[in-house]
KEPARO-768963 format. One line per 8 residues: number of its first residue (from 1); for each residue x, y, z of C-alpha. Coordinates in nm, 4 decimals. Each point is the difference from the previous one (the first is absolute). Layout:
<recs>
NUM	X:Y:Z | ... .
</recs>
This chain:
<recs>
1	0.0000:0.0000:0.0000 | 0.2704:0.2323:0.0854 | 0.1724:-0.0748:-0.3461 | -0.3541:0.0686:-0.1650 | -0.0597:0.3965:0.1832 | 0.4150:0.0379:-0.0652 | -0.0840:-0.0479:-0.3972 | -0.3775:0.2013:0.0173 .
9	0.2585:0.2870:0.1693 | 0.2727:0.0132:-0.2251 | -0.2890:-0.0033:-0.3029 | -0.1382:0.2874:0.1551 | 0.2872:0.2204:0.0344 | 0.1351:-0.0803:-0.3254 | -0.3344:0.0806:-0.2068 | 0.0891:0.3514:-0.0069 .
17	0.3403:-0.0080:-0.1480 | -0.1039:-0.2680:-0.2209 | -0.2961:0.2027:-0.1826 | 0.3040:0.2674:-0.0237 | 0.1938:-0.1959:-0.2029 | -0.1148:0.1314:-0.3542 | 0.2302:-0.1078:-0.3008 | 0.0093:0.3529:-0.2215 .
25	0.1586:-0.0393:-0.3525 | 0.2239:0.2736:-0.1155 | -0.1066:0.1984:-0.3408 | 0.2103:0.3050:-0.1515 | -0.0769:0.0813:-0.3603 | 0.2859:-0.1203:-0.2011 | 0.2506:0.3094:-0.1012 | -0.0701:0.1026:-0.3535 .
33	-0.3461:-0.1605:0.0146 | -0.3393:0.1887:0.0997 | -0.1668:-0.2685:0.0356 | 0.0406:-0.3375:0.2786 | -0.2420:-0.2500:-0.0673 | -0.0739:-0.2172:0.3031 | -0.1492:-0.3840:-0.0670 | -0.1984:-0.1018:0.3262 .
41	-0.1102:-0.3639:0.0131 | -0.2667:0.0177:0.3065 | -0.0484:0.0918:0.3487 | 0.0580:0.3212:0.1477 | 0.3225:0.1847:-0.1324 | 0.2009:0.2168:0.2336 | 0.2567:0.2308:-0.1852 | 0.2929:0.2314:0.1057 .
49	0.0712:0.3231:-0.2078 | 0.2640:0.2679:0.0488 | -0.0801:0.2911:-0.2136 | 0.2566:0.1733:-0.2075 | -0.1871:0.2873:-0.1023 | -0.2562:0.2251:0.1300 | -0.2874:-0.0747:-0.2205 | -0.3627:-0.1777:0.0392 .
57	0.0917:-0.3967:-0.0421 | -0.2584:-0.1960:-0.2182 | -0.1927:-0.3490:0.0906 | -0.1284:-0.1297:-0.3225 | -0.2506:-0.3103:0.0679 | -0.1479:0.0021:-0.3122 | -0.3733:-0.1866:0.0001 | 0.0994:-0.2754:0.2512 .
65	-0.1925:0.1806:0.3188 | 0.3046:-0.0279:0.2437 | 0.0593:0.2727:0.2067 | 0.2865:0.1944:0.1613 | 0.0589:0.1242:0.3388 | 0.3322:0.1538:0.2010 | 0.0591:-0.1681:0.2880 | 0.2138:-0.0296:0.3767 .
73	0.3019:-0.2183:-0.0011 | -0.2216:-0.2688:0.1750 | -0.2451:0.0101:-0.3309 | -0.3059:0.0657:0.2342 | -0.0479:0.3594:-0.0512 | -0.1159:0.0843:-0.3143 | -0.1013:0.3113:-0.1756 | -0.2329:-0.0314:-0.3312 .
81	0.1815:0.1600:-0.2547 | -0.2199:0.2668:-0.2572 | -0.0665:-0.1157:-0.3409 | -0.1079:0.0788:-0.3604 | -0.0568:-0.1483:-0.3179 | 0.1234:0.0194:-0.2749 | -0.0470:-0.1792:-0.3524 | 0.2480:-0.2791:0.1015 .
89	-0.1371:-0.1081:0.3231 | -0.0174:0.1765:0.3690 | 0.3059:0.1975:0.1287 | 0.1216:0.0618:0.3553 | 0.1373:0.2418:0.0919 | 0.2563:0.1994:0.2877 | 0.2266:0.2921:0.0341 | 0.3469:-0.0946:0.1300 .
97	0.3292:0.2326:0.0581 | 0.3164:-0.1263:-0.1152 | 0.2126:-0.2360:0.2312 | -0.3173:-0.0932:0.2205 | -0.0791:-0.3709:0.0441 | -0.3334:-0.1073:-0.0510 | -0.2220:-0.3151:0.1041 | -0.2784:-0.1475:-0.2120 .
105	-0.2215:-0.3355:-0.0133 | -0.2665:-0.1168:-0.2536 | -0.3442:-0.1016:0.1012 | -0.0403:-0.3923:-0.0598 | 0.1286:-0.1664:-0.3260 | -0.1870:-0.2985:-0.1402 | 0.1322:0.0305:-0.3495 | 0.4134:0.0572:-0.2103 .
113	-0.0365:0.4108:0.0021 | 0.2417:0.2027:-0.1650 | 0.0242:0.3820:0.1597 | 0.1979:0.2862:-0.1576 | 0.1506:0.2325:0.2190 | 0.1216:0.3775:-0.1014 | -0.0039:0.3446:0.1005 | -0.2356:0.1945:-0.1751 .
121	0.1417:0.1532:-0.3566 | 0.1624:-0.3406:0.0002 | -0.1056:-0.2650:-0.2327 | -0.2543:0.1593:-0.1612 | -0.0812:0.3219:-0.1757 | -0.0915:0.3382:0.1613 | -0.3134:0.1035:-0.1485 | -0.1290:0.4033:0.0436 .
129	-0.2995:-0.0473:0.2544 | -0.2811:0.0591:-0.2175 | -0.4106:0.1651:0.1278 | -0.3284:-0.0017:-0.1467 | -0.2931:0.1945:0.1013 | -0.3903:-0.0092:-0.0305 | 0.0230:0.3680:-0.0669 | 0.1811:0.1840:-0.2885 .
137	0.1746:0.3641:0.0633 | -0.2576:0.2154:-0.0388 | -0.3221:-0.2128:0.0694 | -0.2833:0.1933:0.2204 | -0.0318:-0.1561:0.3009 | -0.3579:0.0437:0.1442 | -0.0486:-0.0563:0.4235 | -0.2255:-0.3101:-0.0848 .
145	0.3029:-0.1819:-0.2235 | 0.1500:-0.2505:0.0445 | 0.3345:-0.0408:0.1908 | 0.3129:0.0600:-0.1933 | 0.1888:-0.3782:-0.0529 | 0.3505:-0.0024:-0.0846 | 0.1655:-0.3183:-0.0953 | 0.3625:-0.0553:0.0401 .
153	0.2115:-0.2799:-0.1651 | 0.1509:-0.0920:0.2990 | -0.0129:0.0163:0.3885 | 0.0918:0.4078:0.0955 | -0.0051:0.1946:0.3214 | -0.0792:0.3415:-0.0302 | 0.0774:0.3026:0.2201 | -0.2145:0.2374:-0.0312 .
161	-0.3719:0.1034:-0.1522 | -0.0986:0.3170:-0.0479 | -0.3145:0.2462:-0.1963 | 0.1740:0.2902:-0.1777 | -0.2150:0.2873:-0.0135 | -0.0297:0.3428:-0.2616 | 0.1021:0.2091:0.2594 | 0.3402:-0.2060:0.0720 .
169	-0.1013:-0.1538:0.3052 | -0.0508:-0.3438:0.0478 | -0.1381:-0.2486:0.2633 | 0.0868:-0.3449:0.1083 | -0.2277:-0.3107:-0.1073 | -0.0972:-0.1805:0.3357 | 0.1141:-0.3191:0.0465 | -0.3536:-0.1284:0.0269 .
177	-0.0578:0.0904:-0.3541 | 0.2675:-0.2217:-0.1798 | -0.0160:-0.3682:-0.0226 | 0.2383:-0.2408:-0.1435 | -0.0354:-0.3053:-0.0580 | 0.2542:-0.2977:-0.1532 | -0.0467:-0.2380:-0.2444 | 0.1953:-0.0865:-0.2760 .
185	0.0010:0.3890:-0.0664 | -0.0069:0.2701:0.2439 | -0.3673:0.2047:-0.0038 | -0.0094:0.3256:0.1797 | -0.3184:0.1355:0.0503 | -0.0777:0.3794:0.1162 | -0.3192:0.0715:0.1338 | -0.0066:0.3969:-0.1178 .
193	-0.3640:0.0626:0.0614 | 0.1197:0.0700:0.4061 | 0.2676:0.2381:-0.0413 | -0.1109:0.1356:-0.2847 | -0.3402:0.0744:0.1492 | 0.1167:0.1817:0.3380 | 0.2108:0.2050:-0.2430 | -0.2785:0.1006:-0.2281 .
201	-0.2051:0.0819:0.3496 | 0.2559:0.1837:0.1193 | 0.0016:0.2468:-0.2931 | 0.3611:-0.0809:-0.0942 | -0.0581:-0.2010:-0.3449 | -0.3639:0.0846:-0.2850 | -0.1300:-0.1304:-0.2518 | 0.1809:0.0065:-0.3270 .
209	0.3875:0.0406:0.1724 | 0.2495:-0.2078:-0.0254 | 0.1720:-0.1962:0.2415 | 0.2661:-0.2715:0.0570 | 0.0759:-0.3400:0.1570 | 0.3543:-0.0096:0.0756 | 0.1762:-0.3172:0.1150 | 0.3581:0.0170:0.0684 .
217	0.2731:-0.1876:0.1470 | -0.1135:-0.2963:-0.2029 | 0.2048:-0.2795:0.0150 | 0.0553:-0.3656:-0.0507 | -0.0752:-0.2115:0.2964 | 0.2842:-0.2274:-0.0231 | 0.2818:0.2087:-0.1409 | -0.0810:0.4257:0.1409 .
225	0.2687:0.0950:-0.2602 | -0.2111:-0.0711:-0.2574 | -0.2371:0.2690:-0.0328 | -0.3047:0.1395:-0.2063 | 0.0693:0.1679:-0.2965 | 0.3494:0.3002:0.0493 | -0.1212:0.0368:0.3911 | -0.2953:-0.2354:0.1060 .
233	-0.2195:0.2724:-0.0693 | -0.3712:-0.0849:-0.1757 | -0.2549:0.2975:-0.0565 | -0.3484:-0.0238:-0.1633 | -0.2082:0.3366:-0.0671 | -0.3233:-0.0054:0.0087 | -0.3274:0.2403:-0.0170 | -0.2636:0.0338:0.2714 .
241	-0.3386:-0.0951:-0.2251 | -0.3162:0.1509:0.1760 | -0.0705:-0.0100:0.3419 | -0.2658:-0.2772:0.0998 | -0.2613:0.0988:0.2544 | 0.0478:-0.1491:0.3337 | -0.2858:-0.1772:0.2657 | -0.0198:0.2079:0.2727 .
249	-0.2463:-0.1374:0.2459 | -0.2382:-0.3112:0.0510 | -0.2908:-0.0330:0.2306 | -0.0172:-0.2075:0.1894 | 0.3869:-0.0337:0.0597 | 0.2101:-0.2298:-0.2305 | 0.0791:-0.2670:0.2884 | -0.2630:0.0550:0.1943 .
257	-0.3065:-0.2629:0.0942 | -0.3184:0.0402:-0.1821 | -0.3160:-0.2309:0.0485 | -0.0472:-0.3710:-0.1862 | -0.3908:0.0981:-0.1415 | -0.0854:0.2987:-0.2237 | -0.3802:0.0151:0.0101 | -0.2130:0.2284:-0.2089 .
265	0.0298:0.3824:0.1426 | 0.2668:-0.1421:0.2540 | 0.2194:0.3044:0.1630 | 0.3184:-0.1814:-0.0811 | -0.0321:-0.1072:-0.3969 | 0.1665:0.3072:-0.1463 | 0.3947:0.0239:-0.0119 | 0.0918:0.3378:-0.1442 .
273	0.3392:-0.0261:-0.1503 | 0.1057:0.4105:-0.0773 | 0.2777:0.1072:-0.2257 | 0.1833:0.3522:-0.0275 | -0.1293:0.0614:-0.3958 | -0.3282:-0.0438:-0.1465 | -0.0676:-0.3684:-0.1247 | -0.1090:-0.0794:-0.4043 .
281	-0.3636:-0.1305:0.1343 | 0.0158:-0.1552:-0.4106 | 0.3448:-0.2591:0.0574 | -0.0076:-0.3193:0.0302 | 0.0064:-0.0999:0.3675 | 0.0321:-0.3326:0.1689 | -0.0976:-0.0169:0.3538 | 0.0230:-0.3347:0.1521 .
289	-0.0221:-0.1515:0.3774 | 0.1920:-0.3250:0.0960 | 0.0749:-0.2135:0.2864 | 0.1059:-0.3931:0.0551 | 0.3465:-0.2018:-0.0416 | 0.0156:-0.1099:-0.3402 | 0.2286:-0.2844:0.0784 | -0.2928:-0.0757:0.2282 .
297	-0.2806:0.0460:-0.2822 | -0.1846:0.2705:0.2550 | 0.1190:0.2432:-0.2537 | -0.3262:0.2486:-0.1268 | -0.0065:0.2890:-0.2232 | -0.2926:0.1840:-0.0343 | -0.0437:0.3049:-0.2292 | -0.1440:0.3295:0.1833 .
305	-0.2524:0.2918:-0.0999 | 0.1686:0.3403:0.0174 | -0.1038:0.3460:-0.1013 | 0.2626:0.2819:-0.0781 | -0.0927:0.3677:0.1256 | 0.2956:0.2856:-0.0677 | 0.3110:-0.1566:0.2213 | -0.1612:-0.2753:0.1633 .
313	-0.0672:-0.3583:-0.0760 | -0.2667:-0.1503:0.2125 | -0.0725:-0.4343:0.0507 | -0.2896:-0.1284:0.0795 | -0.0417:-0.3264:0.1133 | -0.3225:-0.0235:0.0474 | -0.1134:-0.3746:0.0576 | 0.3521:-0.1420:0.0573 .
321	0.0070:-0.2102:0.2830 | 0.3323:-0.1141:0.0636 | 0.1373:-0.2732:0.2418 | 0.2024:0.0683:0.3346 | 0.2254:-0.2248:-0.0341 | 0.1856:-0.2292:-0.2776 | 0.1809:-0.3144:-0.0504 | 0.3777:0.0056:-0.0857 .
329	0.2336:-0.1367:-0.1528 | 0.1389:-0.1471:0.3225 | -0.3916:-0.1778:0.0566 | -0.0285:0.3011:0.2591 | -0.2344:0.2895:0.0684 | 0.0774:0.3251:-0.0477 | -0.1885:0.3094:0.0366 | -0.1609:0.1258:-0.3579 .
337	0.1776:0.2880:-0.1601 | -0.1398:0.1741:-0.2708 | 0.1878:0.1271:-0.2561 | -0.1093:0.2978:-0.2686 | 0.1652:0.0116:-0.3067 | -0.0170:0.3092:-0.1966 | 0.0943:-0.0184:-0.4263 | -0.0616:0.2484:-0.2880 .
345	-0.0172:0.3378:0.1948 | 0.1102:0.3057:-0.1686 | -0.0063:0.3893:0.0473 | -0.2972:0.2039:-0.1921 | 0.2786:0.0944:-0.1846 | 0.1617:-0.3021:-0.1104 | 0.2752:-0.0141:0.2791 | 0.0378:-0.3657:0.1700 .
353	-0.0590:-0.0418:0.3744 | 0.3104:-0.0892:0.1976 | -0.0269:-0.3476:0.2115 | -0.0419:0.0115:0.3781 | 0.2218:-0.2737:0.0650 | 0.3307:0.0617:-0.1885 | 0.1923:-0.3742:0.1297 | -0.3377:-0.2052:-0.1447 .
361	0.0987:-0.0643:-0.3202 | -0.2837:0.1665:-0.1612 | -0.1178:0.3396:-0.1239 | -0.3861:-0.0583:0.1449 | -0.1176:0.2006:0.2913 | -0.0604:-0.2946:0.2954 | -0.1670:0.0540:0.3700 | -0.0244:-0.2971:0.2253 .
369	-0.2454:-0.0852:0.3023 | -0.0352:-0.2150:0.2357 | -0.3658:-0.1679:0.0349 | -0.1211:-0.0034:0.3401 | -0.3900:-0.1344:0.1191 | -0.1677:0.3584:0.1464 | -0.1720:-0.0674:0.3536 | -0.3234:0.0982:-0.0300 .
377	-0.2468:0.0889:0.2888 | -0.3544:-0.0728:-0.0685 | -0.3147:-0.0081:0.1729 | -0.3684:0.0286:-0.1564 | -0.2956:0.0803:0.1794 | -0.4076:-0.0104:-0.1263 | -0.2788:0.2594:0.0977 | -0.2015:-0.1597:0.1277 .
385	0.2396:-0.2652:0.1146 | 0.0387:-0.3434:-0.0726 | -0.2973:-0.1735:0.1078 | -0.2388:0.2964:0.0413 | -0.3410:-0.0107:-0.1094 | -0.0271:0.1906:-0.3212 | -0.3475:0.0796:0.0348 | -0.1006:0.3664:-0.1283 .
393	0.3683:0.0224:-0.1304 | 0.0548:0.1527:-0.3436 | 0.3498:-0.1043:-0.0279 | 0.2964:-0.1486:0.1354 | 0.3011:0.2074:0.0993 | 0.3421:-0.1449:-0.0279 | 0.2961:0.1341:0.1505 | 0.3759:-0.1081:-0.1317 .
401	0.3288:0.1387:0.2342 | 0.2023:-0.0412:-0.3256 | -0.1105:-0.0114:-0.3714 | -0.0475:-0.3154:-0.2188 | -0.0462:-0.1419:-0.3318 | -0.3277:-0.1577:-0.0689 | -0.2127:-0.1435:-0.3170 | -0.3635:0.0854:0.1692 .
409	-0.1831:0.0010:0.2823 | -0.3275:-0.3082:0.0711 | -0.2788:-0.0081:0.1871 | -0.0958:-0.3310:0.0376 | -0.3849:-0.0809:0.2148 | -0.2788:-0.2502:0.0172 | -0.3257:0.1175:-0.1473 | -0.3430:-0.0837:0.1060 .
417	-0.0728:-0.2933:-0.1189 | 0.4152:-0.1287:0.1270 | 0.1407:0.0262:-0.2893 | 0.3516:0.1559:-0.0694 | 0.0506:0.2966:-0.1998 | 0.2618:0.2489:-0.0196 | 0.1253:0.3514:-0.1445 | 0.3392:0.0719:-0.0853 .
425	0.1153:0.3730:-0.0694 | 0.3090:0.1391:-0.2036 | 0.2646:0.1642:0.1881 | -0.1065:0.2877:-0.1507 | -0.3756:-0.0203:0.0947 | 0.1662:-0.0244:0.3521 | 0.3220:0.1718:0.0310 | 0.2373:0.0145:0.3468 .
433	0.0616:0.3781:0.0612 | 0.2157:0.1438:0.2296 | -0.1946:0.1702:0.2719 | 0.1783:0.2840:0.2506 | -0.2716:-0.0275:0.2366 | 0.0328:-0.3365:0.0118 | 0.3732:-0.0371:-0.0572 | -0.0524:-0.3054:-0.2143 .
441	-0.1102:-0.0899:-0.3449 | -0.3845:-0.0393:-0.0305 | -0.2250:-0.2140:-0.2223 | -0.4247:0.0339:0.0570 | -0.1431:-0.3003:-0.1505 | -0.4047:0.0803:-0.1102 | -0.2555:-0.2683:0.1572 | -0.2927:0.1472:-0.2317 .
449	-0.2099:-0.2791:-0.1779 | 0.1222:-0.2668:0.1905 | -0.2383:-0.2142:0.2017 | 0.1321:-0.1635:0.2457 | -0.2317:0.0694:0.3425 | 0.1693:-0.1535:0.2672 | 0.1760:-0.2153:-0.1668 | 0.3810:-0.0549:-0.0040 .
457	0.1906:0.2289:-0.2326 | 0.3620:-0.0200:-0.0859 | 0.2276:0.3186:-0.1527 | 0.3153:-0.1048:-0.1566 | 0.2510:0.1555:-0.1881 | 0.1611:-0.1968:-0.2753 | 0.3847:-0.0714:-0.0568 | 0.0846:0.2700:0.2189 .
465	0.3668:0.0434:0.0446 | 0.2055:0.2123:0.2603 | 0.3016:0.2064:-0.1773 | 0.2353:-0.2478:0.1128 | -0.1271:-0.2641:-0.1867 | -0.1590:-0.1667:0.2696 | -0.3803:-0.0956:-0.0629 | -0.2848:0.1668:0.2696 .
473	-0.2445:-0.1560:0.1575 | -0.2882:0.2492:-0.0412 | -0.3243:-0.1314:0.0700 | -0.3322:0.0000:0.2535 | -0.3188:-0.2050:0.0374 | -0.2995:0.2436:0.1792 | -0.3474:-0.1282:0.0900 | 0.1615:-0.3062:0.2222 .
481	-0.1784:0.1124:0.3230 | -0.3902:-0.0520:-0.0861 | -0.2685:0.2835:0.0458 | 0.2968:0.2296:-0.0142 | 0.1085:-0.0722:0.3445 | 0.3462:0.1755:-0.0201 | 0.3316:-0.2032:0.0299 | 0.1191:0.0271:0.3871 .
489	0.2622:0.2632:0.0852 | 0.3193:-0.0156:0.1882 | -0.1223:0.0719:0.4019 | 0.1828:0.2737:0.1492 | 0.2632:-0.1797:0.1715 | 0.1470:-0.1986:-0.2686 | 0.3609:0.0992:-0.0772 | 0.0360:0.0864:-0.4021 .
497	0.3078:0.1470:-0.1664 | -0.0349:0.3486:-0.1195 | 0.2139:0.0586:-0.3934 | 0.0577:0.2965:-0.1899 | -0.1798:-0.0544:-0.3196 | 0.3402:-0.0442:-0.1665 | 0.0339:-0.2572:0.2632 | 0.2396:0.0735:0.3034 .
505	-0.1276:-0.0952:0.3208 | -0.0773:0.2666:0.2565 | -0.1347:-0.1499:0.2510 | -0.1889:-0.3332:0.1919 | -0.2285:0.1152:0.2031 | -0.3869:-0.0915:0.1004 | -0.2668:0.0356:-0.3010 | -0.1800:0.2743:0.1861 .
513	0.2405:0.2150:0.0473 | 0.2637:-0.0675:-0.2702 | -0.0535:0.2757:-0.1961 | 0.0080:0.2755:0.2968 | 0.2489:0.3000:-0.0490 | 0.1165:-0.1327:-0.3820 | 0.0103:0.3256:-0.2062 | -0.2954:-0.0184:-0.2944 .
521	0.0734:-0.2223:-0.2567 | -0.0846:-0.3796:-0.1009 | 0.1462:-0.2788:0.1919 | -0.0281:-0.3829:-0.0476 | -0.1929:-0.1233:0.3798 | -0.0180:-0.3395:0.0346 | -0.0069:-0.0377:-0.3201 | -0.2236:0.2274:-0.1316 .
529	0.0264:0.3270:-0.1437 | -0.0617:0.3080:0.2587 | -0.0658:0.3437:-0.0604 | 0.0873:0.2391:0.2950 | -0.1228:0.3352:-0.0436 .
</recs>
């Protein structure tokens, strides 16, 4: 046993050392070549250079995938190496300084690769560092364009950005605005439309002058000697084209909640979008609502109605109901945001309408909301009340804390003879109207004509729906006591809960004197609707 721990021991304290003992093969570029080619059979290579130049030293991998790191002496700390490619496979690449010794490794080998090593210039043949652009000196540039791509032929840094105005001054392009991205070429992309913007707003560039983007100190990424053109230096003039209008306001709020049901004459259905010129009420617009996950398939679209008056564009959704929540792509739920999208707008006089969003990708005007169920507090009451005889009535009053929707109102009732028989009236025959006096929204419903004695009668109203979405419960049956005997009442000592008519509680106190010292108004008593005078 002792033998057996003296062996696990000595394993232990030699595993250290041991992983540090990393064979690294020696490589110089022959003298009077430019070019060492190194064969590596499999594995993970480990090589040893000692520069004898300053320069930037060149990994060529060609297609094979492998990849090249510097590492520690021990060949555990390694440092990815940057890349490009080029027509002849992917290059690695590193700046080293003349007489320093440097340590690299492949990734994993499973095939024979051949790797040329060089310093840049070396090998192959320098080539000017060439650009294209989407926009030719001169162009007119309009604040609703699109961003200016350059393409390079090769991997560049670049030291500076700049807007060159007519008056000589110039301003930097923000870092935010520019974008590159590799792949086998190098695309720049400038997002003018910011900069360009604040300095249009600031008075400091018009419409019809001429101004400048100036990138200098352009360079290539893997050799800074080599540089753009005599000095690295690339301008492009162009001409502001006509100033777009620009959205000023929305109401309600871009990101703020709005309601899930838009009923007919609902407070909330109109979204006013207003703009700092007059709108052509004659172009063709395309307003359209969305909300979902399409890699869900809760993706919807629906087109909107909109009318166009002077600078404002107003939505109406009208009769959209809308979920409050979706699936995802995850198989979540997430809380329903709508998104408008805004297409086609232009000035009265011709001008374009700048985007809201200037990183979206898109030159439509977009506003997005989140859905959100409304809480709605709602009480009805009858006159007389549910149950009461309706002898020597001539209608029935009913009383709503918070408007609806509705198809019609019915009376339904037994004639003499027992059989069933019933009315129905329009909403418009019998309207809910907003009363002051009553602080609530009013509907009389006419008994004239119908015979019903003492029989039971029902009043309902049909499909109603609260603004929320949320169907109401309106109806009463009258006549239930016989001979007219009225319904009993609450005796003085029962405790009732005493509501605002917009339904916060006030009180609990006992039914006969629940409504002492509350200031005049209506109030929900147990209940039932209360006016104190």
């Amino acid at each position: 046993m002792k033998k057996l721990l003296f062996l696990l021991l000595t394993a232990v304290l030699c595993a250290a050392p041991l992983r540090a003992q990393v064979s690294f093969t020696d490589i110089a570029i022959p003298a009077g070549e430019e070019v060492l080619e190194v064969s590596m059979q499999g594995g993970i290579s480990h090589f040893r250079f000692v520069a004898d130049r300053d320069g930037v030293l060149q990994f060529n991998v060609g297609h094979s995938g492998i990849i090249i790191y510097t590492t520690d002496i021990t060949g555990e700390e390694s440092t990815l190496l940057p890349s490009d490619y080029q027509t002849d496979g992917k290059v690695y690449y590193v700046a080293v300084t003349r007489g320093e010794t440097y340590l690299f490794k492949t990734s994993i080998l499973l095939d024979p690769v051949t790797m040329r090593v060089y310093y840049e210039g070396s090998g192959q043949t320098e080539t000017p560092i060439t650009v294209r652009s989407s926009h030719a000196d001169g162009d007119t540039y309009t604040l609703t364009g699109v961003n200016l791509e350059l393409t390079f032929d090769r991997r560049v840094d670049v030291a500076a950005h700049w807007i060159c105005l007519p008056d000589g001054s110039r301003e930097a392009i923000p870092a935010d605005d520019i974008n590159a991205t590799l792949f086998n070429q190098y695309y720049y992309s400038i997002a003018l439309r910011g900069v360009v913007g604040g300095l249009v707003d600031a008075g400091r560039l018009a419409e019809g002058q001429t101004f400048t983007v100036r990138l200098e100190g352009i360079a290539d990424a893997a050799d800074p000697t080599q540089l753009y053109g005599t000095d690295g230096t690339f301008e492009l003039s162009l001409v502001l084209g006509a100033v777009p209008a620009t959205l000023l306001s929305v109401d309600p709020a871009d990101g703020s909640y709005v309601p899930n049901y838009y009923p007919e004459g609902g407070e909330h259905n109109l979204f006013t979008f207003t703009f700092s010129d007059e709108l052509d009420p004659a172009a063709d617009v395309d307003v359209t609502v969305s909300y979902g996950d399409v890699e869900a398939g809760t993706f919807v679209e629906t087109s909107c109605a909109y009318t166009i008056d002077g600078n404002r564009l107003v939505v109406d959704l009208t009769g959209n109901r809308f979920p409050e929540t979706v699936t995802t792509a995850r198989g979540g739920e997430s809380a329903t945001v709508l998104s408008f999208t805004i297409r086609g707008l232009r000035t009265a006089d011709g001008r374009s309408v700048s985007p809201n969003y200037e990183g979206a990708g898109t030159s439509a005007i977009l506003a997005f909301y989140t859905v959100q169920k409304e809480e709605v507090t709602f009480y009805v009451d009858f006159t007389p009340y549910a149950g009461a005889s309706l002898i020597g009535c001539s209608e029935v009053v009913i009383w709503l804390s918070a408007p609806v929707t509705y198809s019609g109102v019915r009376v339904d009732w037994l004639n003499v003879r027992g059989g069933e028989q019933s009315r129905t009236f329009t909403a418009d025959e019998v309207p809910f109207v907003w009363d002051d006096d009553e602080e609530g929204y009013v509907a009389r419903v006419p008994l004239a004509g119908i015979g019903f004695g003492d029989r039971p009668v029902t009043v309902s109203v049909l499909d109603a729906v609260l603004s929320n979405g949320d169907p109401a419960d309106i109806s009463a049956t009258f006549n239930e006591n016989v001979a007219g005997i009225e319904a009993p009442t609450l005796s003085g000592a029962a405790v009732v809960s005493v509501y605002t008519a917009d339904g916060r509680l006030l009180r609990r106190a006992p039914a006969a004197g629940a409504t002492r010292g509350l200031a005049p108004g209506v109030y929900i008593v147990g209940g039932r609707k209360v006016a104190v005078k």
